[in-house]
SEKETOR-923715 format. One line per field, with one value per residue: residue number from 1; residue in three letters; x, y, z of N, C-alpha, C in turn. Coordinates in Angstrom, 2 decimals, decimal comma, always signed. Example, Ala and Ser with C-alpha at 12.3 -4.5 7.8 and 13.67 -1.06 7.14 Angstrom:
BEGIN
num	[1/2]
residuo	[ALA/SER]
n_u	[+13,19/+12,85]
n_v	[-5,69/-2,25]
n_w	[+7,80/+7,08]
ca_u	[+12,30/+13,67]
ca_v	[-4,50/-1,06]
ca_w	[+7,80/+7,14]
c_u	[+13,20/+12,90]
c_v	[-3,30/+0,03]
c_w	[+7,80/+7,87]
END
This chain:
BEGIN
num	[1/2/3/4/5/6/7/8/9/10/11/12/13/14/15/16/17/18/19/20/21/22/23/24/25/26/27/28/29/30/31/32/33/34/35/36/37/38/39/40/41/42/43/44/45/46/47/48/49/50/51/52/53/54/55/56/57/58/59/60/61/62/63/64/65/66/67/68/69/70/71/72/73/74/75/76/77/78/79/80/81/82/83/84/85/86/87/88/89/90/91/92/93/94/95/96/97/98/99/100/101/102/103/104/105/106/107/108/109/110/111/112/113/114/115/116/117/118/119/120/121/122/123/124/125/126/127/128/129/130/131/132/133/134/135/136/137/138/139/140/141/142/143/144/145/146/147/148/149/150/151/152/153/154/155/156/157/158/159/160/161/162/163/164/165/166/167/168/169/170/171/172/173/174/175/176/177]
residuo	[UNK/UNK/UNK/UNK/UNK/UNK/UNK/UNK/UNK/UNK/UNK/UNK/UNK/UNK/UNK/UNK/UNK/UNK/UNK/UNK/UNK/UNK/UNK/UNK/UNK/UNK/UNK/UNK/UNK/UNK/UNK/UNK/UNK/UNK/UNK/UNK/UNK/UNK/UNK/UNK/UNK/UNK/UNK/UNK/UNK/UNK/UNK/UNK/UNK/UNK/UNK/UNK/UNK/UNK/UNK/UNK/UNK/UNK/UNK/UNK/UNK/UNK/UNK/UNK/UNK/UNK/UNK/UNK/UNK/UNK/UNK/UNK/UNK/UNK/UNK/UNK/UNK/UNK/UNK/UNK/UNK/UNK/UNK/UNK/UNK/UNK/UNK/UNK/UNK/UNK/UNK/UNK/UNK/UNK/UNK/UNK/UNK/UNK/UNK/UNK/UNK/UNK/UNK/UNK/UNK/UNK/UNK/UNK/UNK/UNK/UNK/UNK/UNK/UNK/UNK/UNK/UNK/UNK/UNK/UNK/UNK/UNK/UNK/UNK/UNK/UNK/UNK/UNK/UNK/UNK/UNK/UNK/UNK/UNK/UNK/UNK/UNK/UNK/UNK/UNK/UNK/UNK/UNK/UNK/UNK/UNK/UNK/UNK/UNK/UNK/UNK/UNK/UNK/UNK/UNK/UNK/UNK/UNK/UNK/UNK/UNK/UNK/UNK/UNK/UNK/UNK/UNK/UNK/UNK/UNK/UNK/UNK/UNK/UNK/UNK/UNK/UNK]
n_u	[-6,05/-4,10/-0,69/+2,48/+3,21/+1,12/-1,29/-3,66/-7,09/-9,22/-10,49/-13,26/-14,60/-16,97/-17,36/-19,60/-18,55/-18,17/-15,60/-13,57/-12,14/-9,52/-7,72/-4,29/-3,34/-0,48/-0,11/-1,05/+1,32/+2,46/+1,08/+1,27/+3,53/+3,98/+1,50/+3,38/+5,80/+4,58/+3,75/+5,26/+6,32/+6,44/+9,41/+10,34/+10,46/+11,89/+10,14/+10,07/+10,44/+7,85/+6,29/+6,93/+6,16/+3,62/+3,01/+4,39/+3,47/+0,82/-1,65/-1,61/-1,43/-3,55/-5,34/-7,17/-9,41/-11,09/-13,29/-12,04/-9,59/-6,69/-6,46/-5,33/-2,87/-1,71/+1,11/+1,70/+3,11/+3,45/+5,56/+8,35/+8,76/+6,92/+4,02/+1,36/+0,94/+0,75/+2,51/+2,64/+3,85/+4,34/+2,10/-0,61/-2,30/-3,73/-3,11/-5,40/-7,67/-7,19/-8,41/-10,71/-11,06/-10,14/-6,98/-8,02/-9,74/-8,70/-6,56/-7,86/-9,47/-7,01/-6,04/-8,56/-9,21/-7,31/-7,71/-8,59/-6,25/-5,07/-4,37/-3,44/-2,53/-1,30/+1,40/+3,67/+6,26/+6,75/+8,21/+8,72/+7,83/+5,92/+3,48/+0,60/+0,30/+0,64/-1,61/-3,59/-3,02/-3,86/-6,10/-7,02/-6,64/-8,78/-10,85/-10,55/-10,61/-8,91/-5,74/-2,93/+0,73/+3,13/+6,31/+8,89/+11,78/+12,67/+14,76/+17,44/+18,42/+20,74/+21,03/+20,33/+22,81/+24,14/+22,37/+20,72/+18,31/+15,30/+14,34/+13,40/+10,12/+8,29/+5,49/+2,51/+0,00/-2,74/-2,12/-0,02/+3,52]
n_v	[-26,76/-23,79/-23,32/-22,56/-19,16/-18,45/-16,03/-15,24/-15,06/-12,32/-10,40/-8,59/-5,45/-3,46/-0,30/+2,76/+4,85/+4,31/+3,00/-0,26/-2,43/-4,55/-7,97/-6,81/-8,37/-9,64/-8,42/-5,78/-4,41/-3,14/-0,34/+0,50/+1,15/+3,36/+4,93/+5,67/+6,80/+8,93/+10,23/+11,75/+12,12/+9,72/+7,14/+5,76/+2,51/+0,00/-1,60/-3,68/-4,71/-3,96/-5,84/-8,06/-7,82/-7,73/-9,86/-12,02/-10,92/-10,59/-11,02/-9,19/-6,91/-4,02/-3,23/+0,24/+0,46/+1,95/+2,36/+0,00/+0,86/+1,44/+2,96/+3,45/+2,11/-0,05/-1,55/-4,21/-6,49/-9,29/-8,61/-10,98/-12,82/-11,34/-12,51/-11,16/-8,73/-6,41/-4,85/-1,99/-0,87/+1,26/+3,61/+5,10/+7,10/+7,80/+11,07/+12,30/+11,15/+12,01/+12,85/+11,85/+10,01/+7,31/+6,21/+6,01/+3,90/+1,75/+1,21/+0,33/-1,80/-3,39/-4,38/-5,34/-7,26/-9,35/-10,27/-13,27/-14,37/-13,58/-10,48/-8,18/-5,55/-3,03/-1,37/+1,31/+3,14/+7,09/+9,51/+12,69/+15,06/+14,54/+15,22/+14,74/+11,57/+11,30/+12,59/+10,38/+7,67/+8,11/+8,84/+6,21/+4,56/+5,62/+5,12/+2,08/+1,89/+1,61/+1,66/+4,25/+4,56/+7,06/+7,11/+5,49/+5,85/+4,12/+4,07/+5,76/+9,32/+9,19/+6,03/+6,24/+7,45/+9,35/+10,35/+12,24/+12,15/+11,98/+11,09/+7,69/+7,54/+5,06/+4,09/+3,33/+1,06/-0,22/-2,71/-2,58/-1,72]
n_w	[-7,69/-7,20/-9,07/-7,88/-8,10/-9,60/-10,24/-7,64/-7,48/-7,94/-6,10/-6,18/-5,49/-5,68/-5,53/-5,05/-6,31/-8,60/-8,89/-8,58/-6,15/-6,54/-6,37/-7,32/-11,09/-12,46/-15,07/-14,68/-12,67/-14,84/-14,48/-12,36/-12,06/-13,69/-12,95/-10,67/-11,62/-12,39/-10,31/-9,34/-6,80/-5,49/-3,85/-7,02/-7,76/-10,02/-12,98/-12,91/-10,39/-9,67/-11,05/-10,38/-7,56/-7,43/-8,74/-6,78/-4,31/-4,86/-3,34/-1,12/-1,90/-3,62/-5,79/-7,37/-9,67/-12,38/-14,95/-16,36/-16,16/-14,54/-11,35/-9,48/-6,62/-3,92/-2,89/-0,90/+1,99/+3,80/+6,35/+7,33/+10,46/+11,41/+11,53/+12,08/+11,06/+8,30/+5,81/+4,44/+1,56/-0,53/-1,44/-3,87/-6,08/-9,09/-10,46/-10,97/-10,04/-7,37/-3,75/-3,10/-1,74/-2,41/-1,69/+0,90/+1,03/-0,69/+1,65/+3,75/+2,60/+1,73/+4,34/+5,44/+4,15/+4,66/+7,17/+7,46/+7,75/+9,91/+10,40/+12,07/+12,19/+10,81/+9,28/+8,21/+6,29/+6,89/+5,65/+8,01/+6,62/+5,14/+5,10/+3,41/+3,44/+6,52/+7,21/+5,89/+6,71/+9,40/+8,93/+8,17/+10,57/+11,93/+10,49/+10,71/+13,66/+15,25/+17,25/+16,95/+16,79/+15,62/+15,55/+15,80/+14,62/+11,71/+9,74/+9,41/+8,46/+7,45/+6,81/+4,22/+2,82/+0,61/-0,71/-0,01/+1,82/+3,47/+7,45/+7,63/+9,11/+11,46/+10,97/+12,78/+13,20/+15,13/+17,58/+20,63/+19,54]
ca_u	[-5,05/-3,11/+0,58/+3,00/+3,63/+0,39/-1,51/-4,91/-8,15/-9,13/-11,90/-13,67/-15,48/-17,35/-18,05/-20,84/-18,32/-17,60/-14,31/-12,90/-10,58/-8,92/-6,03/-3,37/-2,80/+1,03/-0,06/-0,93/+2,55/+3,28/+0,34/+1,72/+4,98/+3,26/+1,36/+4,65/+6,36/+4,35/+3,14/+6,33/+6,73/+6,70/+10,65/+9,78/+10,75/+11,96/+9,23/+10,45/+10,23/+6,21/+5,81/+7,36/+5,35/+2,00/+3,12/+4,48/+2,52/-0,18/-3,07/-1,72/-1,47/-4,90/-5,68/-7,89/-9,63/-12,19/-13,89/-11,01/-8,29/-5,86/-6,21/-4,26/-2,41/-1,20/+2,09/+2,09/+3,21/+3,80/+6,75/+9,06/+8,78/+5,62/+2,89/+0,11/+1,47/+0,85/+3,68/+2,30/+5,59/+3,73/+0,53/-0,53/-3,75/-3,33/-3,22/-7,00/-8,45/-7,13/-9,00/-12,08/-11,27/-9,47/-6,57/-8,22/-10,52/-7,55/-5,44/-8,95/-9,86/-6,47/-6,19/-9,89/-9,33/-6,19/-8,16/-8,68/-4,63/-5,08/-3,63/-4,29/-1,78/-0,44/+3,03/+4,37/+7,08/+6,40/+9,46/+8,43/+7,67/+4,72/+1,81/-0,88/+0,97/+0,62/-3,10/-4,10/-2,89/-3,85/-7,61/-7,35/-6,31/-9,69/-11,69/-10,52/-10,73/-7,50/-4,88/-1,66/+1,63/+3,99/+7,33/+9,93/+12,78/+12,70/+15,44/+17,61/+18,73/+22,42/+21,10/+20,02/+23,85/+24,39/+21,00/+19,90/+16,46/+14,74/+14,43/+11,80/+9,42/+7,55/+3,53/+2,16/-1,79/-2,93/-1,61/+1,39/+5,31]
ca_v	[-26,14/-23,38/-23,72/-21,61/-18,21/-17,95/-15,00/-15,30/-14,75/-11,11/-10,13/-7,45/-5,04/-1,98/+1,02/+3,61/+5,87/+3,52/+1,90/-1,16/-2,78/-6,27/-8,10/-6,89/-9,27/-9,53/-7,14/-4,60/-4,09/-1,88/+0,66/+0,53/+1,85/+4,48/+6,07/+5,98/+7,82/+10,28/+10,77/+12,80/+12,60/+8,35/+6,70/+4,80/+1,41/-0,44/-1,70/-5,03/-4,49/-4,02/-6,98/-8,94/-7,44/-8,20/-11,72/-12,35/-10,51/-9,83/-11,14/-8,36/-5,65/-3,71/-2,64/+0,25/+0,44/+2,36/+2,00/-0,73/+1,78/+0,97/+4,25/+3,54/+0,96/-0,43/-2,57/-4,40/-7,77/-9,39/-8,99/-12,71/-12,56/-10,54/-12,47/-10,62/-7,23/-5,75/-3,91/-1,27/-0,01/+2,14/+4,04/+6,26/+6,88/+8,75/+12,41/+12,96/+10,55/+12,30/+13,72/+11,29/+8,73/+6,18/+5,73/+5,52/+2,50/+0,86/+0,56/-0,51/-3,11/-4,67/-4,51/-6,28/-8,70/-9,94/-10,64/-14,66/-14,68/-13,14/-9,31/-7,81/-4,32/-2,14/-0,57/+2,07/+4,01/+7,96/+11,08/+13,19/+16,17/+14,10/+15,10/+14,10/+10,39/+11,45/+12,55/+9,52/+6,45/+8,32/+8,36/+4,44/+4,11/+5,93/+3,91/+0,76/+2,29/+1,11/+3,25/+4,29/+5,22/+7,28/+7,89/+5,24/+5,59/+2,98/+4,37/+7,39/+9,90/+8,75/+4,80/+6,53/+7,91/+10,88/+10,66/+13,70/+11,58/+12,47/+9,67/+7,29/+7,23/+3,96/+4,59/+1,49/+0,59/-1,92/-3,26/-1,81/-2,00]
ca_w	[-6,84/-8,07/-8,66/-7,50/-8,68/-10,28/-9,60/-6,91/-8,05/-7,58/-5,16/-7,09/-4,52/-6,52/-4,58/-5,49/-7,37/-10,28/-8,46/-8,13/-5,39/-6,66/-6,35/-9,24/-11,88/-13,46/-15,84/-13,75/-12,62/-15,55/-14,71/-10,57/-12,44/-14,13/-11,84/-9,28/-12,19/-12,93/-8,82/-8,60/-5,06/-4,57/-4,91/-7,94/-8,43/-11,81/-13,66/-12,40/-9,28/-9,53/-11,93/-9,23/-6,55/-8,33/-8,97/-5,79/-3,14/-5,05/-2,45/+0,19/-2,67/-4,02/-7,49/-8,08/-11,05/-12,94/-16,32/-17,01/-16,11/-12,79/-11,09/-8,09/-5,99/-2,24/-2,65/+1,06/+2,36/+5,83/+6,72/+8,08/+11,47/+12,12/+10,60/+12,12/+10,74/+7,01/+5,77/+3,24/+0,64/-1,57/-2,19/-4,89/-6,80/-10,13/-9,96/-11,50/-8,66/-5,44/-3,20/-3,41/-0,79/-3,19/-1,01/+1,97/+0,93/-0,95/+2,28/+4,23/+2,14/+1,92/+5,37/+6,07/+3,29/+5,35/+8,13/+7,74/+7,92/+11,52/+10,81/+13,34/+12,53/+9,70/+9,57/+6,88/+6,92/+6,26/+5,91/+8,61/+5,87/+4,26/+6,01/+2,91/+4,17/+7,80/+7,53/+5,38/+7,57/+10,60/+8,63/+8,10/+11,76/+12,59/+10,11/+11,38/+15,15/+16,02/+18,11/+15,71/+16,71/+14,90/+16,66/+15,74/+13,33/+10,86/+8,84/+9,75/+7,07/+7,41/+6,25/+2,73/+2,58/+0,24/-1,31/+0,77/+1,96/+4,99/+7,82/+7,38/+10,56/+11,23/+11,28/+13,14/+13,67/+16,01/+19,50/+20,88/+19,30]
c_u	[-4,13/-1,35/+1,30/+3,39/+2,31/-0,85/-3,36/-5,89/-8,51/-10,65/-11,86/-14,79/-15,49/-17,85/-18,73/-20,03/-17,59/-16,23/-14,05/-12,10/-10,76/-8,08/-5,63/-3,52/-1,23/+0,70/-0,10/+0,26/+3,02/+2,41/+0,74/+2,88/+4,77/+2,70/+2,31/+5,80/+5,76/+3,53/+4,02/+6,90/+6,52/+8,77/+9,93/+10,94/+10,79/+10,35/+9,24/+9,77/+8,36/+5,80/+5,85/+6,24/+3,97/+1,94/+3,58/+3,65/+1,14/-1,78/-2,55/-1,55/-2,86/-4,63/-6,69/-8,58/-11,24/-12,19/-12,86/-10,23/-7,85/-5,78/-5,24/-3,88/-2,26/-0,39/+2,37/+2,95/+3,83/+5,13/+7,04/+9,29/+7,44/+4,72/+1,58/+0,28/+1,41/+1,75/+3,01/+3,75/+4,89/+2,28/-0,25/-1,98/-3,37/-4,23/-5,03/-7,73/-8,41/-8,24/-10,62/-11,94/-10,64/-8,57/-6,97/-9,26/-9,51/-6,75/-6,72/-9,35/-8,19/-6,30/-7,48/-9,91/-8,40/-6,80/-8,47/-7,22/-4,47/-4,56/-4,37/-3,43/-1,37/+0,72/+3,21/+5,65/+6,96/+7,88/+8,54/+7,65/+6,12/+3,68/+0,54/-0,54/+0,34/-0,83/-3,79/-3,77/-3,22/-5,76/-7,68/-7,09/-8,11/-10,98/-11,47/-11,22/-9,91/-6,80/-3,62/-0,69/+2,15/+5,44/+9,04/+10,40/+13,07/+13,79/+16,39/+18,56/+20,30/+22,65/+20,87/+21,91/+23,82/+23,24/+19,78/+18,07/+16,26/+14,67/+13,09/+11,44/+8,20/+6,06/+3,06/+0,74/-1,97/-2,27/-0,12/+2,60/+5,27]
c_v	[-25,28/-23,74/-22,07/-20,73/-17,93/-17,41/-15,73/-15,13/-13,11/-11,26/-8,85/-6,82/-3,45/-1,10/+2,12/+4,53/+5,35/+2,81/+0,68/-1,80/-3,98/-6,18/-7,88/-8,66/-8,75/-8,30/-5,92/-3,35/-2,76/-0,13/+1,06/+1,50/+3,12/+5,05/+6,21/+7,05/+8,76/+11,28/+12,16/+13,06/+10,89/+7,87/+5,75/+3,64/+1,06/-1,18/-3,16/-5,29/-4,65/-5,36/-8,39/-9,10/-7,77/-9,78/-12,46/-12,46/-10,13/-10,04/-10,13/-7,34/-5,38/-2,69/-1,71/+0,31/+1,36/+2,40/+1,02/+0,10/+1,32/+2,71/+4,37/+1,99/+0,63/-1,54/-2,61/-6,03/-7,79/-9,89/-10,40/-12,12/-11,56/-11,23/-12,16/-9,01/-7,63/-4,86/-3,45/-0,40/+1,22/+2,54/+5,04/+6,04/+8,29/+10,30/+13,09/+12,33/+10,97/+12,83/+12,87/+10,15/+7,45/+5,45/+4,79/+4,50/+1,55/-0,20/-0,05/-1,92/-4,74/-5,43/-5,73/-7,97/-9,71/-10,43/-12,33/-15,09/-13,71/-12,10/-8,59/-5,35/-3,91/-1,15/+0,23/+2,57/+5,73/+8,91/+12,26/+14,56/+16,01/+14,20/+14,38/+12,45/+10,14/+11,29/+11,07/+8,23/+6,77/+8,61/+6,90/+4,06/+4,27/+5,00/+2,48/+0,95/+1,49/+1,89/+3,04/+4,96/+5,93/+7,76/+6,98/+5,33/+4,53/+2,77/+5,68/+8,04/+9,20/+7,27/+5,39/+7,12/+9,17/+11,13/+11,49/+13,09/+11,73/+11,05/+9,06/+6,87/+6,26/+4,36/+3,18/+1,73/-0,35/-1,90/-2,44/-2,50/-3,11]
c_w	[-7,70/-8,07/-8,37/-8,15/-9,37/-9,72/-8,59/-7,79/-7,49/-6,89/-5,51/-5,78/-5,14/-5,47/-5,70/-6,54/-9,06/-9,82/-8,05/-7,25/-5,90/-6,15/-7,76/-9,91/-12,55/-13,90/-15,60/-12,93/-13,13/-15,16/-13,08/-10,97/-13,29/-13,50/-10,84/-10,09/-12,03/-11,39/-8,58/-7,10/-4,55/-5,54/-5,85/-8,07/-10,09/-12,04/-13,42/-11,37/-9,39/-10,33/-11,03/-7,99/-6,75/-8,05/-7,45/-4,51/-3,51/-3,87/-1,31/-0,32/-3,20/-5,15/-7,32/-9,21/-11,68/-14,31/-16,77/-16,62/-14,92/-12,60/-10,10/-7,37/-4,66/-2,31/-0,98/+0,89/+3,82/+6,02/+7,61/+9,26/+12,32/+11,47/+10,74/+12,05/+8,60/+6,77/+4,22/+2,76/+0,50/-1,48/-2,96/-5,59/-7,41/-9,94/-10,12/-10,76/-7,37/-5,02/-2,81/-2,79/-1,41/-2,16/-0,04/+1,94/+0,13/+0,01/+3,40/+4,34/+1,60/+3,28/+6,29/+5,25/+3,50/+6,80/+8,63/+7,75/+9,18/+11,46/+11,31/+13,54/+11,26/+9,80/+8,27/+7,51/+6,15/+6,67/+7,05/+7,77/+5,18/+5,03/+5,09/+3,55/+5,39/+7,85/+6,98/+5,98/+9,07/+10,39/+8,65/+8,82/+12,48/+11,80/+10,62/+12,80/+15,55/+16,54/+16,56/+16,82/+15,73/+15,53/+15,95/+14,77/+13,01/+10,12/+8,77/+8,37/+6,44/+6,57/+4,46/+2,02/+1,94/-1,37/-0,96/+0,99/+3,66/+5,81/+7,56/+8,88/+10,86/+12,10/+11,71/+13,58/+13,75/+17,03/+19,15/+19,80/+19,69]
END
C-alpha cells in the first residue's frame, strides 16, 4: 500500500510517433516549469507550485515525453464538490512539438484514464482572445463526442484587479452546467 504523498505508478501509453503519456513524477515538476516559461503565453507558476502539483495531483495530471525528454504537460484535478468533473489548469507542449496532436492526446488520455473514478466532464477556463485554446478543447470535445459549452464567466477581468488580464471564460465538456 502506498503511503501518502507518494507519487502513483505511471501508466506509460506509447503512441506511433515516439511519445509517451504518464503520470508526472516529483521530478518532473521542474520541466512543467520550464516549458510554462519559455511557452510565453501560459501564466507561469513558481517552480513550487508544479512540484506540488506533480506530487499531489499527479494521477489527474499527464506527462508527455519523448526520447526521455518531458515535452509537454496537463496540470488538472477534480475539483471539491464536483467529483465527476476534471478541472484542467494548464496545458502546454514545448514549442518544437506543436502542431502534431500532442496536446490533444494529453488532455484525452487524462480524461479516459479518469474514467474508473466516474468523470464524466472536463472544465477549463480560456481568455476569450485564445483561440489555439478555443480550437483545441473544442477538438477533445469532438474526440470524446461529448457536447461542450463555452459561455460562462468564470472570472471577470475586474477579479484579476490591475493586472490588465482578460476574463477567464469557463469551457465545459459533458452533461449540462
Amino acid at each position: 500500500m502506498k503511503s501518502r504523498g507518494e507519487s502513483f505508478e505511471s501508466k506509460k501509453q506509447p503512441q506511433k510517433n515516439g511519445v509517451v503519456f504518464r503520470t508526472p513524477k516529483i521530478p518532473d515538476g521542474k520541466y512543467f516549469w520550464e516549458i510554462a516559461k519559455t511557452s510565453k503565453v501560459l501564466d507561469v507558476n513558481s517552480l513550487y507550485h508544479y512540484l506540488i502539483i506533480c506530487r499531489h495531483f499527479g494521477k489527474t495530471c499527464i506527462a508527455a515525453e519523448k526520447q526521455g525528454h518531458v515535452i509537454g504537460f496537463v496540470t488538472a484535478y477534480i475539483p471539491p464538490g464536483s467529483p465527476d468533473s476534471l478541472f484542467v489548469w494548464q496545458v502546454a507542449v514545448d514549442e518544437k512539438e506543436r502542431g502534431q496532436g500532442v496536446g490533444l492526446k494529453m488532455l484525452t488520455n487524462a480524461f479516459n484514464n479518469l474514467k474508473e473514478l466516474n468523470i464524466k466532464n472536463m472544465d477549463t477556463t480560456i481568455t476569450p482572445s485564445n483561440q489555439a485554446s478555443i480550437n483545441l478543447f473544442t477538438a477533445v470535445a469532438r474526440e470524446l463526442n461529448l457536447p461542450f459549452e463555452f459561455e460562462k464567466e468564470f472570472f471577470s477581468a475586474t477579479t484579476f484587479g490591475q493586472n490588465n488580464h482578460e476574463p477567464e471564460i469557463l469551457f465545459h465538456i459533458g452533461s449540462g452546467f
